[in-house]
C-alpha positions as CSV (number, residue, x, y, z in Angstrom):
1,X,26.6,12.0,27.0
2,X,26.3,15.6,26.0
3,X,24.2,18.1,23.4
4,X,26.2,19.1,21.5
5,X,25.0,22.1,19.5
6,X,21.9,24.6,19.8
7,X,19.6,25.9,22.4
8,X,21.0,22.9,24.8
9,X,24.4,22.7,24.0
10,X,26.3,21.6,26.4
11,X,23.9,19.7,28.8
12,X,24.4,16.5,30.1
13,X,21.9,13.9,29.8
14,X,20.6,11.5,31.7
15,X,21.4,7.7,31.5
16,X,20.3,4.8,33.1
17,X,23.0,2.9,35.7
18,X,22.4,-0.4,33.8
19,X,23.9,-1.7,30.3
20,X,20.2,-2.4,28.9
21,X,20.5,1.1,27.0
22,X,24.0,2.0,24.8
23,X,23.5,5.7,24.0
24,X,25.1,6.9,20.7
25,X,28.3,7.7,21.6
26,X,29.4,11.5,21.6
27,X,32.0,11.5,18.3
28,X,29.2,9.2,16.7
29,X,26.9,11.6,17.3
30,X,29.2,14.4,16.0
31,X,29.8,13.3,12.6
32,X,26.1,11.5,12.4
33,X,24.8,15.4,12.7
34,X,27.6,17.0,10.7
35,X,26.2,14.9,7.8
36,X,22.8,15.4,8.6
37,X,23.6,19.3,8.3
38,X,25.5,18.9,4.8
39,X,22.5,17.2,3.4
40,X,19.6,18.7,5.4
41,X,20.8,22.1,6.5
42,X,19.2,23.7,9.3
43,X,16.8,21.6,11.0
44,X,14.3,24.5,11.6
45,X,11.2,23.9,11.7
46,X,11.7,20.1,11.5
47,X,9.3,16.8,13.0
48,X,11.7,14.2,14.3
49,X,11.0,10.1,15.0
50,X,13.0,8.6,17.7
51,X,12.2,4.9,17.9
52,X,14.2,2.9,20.5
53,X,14.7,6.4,22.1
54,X,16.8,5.2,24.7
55,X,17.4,8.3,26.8
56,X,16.2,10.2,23.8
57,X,20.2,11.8,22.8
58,X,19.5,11.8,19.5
59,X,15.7,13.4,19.4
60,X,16.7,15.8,22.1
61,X,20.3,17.0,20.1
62,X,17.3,17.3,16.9
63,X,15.5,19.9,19.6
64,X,18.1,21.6,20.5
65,X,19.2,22.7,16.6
66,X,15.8,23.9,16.1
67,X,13.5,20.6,15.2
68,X,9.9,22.0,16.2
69,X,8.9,19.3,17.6
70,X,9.7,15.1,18.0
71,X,7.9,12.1,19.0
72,X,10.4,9.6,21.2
73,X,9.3,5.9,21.8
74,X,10.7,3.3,24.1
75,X,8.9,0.2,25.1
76,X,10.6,0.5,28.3
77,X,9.0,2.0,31.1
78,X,12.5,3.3,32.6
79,X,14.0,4.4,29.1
80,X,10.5,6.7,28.6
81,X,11.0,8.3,32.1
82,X,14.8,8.9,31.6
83,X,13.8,10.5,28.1
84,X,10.7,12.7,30.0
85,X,13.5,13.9,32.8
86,X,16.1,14.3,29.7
87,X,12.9,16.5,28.3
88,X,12.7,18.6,31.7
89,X,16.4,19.2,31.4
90,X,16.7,20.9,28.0
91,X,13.4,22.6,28.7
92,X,12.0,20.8,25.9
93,X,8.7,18.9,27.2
94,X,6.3,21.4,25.4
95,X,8.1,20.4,21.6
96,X,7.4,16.2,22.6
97,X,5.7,13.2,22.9
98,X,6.9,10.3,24.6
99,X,5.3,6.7,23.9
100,X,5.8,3.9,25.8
101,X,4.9,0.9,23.6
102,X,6.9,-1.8,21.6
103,X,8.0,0.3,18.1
104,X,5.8,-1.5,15.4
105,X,2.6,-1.0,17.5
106,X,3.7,2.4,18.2
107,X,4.0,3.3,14.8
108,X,0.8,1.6,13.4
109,X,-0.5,4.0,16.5
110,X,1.2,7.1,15.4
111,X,0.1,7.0,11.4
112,X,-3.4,7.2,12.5
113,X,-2.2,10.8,13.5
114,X,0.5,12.3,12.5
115,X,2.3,13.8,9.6
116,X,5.1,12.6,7.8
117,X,8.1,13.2,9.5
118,X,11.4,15.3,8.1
119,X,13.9,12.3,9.8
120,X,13.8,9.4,11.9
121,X,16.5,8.0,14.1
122,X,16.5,4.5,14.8
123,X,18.6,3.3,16.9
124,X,17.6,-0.3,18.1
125,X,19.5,-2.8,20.4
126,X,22.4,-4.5,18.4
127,X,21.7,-7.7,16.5
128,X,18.3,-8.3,17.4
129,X,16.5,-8.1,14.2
130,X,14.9,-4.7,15.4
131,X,16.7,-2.9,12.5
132,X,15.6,-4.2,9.6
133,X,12.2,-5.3,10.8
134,X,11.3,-1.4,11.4
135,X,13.1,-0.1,8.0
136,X,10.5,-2.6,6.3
137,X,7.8,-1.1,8.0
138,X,8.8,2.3,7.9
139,X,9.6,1.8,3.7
140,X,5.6,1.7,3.4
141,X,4.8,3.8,6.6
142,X,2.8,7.4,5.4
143,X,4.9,8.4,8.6
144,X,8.1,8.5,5.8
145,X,7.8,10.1,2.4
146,X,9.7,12.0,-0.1
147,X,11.2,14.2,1.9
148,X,11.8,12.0,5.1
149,X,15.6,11.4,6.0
150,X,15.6,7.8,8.2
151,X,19.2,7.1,10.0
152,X,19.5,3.6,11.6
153,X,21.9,2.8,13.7
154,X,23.5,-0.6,14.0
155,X,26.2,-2.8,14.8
156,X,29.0,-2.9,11.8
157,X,29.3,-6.6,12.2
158,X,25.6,-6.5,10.9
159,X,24.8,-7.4,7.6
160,X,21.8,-4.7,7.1
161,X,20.6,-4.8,3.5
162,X,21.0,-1.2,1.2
163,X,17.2,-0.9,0.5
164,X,13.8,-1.4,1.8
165,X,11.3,-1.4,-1.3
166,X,11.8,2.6,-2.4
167,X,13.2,3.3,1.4
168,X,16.9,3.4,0.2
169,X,20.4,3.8,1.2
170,X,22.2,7.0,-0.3
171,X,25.2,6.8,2.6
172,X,26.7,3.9,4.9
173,X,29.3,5.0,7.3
174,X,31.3,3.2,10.1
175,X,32.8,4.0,13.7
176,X,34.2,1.3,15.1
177,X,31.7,-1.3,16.1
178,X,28.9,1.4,15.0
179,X,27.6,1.5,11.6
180,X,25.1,4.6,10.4
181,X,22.8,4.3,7.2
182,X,21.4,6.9,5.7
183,X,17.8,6.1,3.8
184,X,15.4,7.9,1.9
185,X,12.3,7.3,0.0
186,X,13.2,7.0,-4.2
187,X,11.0,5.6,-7.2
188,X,11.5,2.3,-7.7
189,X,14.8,1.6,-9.9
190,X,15.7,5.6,-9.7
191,X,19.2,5.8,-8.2
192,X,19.3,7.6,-4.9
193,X,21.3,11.3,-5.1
């Protein structure tokens, strides 16, 4: 598990010895950003979510192509301390925040404070109910809004509905057993671009 473009490029990451975390796999990675580029361009300047951070791969690759800054939560105590040393590695602690709470109580916590953000990763375990339960939260969240890019991450055997209330699909792709959707905020009944 590598960065694989920016500032970082190049670094490995840290992962935990234990199957409890599955990071995004490199060539998953690879096309997940290649699209995020297409659509978003650079990602200067950029606030990035990454809920069910894992060892934070997919916050930290965000960093390392310019994000300004990103906010990782884990509710694991070992997941948060891997992400802070991932942090250390890149030389990115001064751009983040790690929380260490379970995600919907760490995102009622966060909209108290923070701005919308310019994309979310989520990337819960697989078939868990984690996935849809946060894209229903997030779909009414003033941590998402017009111009808020959310990517989930979930198992292709899933059967994760398109849309959220206005928090809608505009892109579903698979790898293998990985799926990746691609959601933004739309009017209600306006087609996504």
């Amino acid at each position: 598990m590598r960065i694989i473009a920016g500032e970082a490029r190049g670094r490995t990451l840290h992962a935990p010895k234990n199957m409890r975390v599955r990071p995004t796999a490199d060539r998953v990675k690879e096309a997940l950003f290649s699209m995020l580029m297409s659509r978003l361009g650079e990602f200067d300047g950029m606030r990035v979510l990454d809920i069910f951070a894992g060892t934070g791969n997919l916050g930290i690759e965000a960093l390392s192509r310019g994000s300004q800054y990103a906010v990782f939560v884990d509710s694991h105590r070992e997941s948060a301390e891997i992400v802070k040393k991932n942090l250390e590695l890149t030389h990115f602690t001064g751009k983040a925040k790690v929380v260490v709470q379970e995600a919907a109580l760490a995102l009622k916590n966060l909209e108290r404070n923070e701005a919308p953000f310019h994309l979310v990763f989520l990337d819960p375990p697989y078939s868990e109910g984690h996935t849809e339960r946060i894209l229903e939260h997030l779909s009414h969240s003033p941590l998402v809004d017009g111009g808020t890019t959310v990517v989930a991450e979930f198992s292709a055997k899933e059967q994760i509905p398109t849309a959220f209330g206005r928090l809608q699909e505009y892109e579903r792709r698979v790898y293998g057993d990985t799926a990746l959707s691609f959601l933004t905020l739309t009017d209600r009944g306006e087609q996504c671009p």
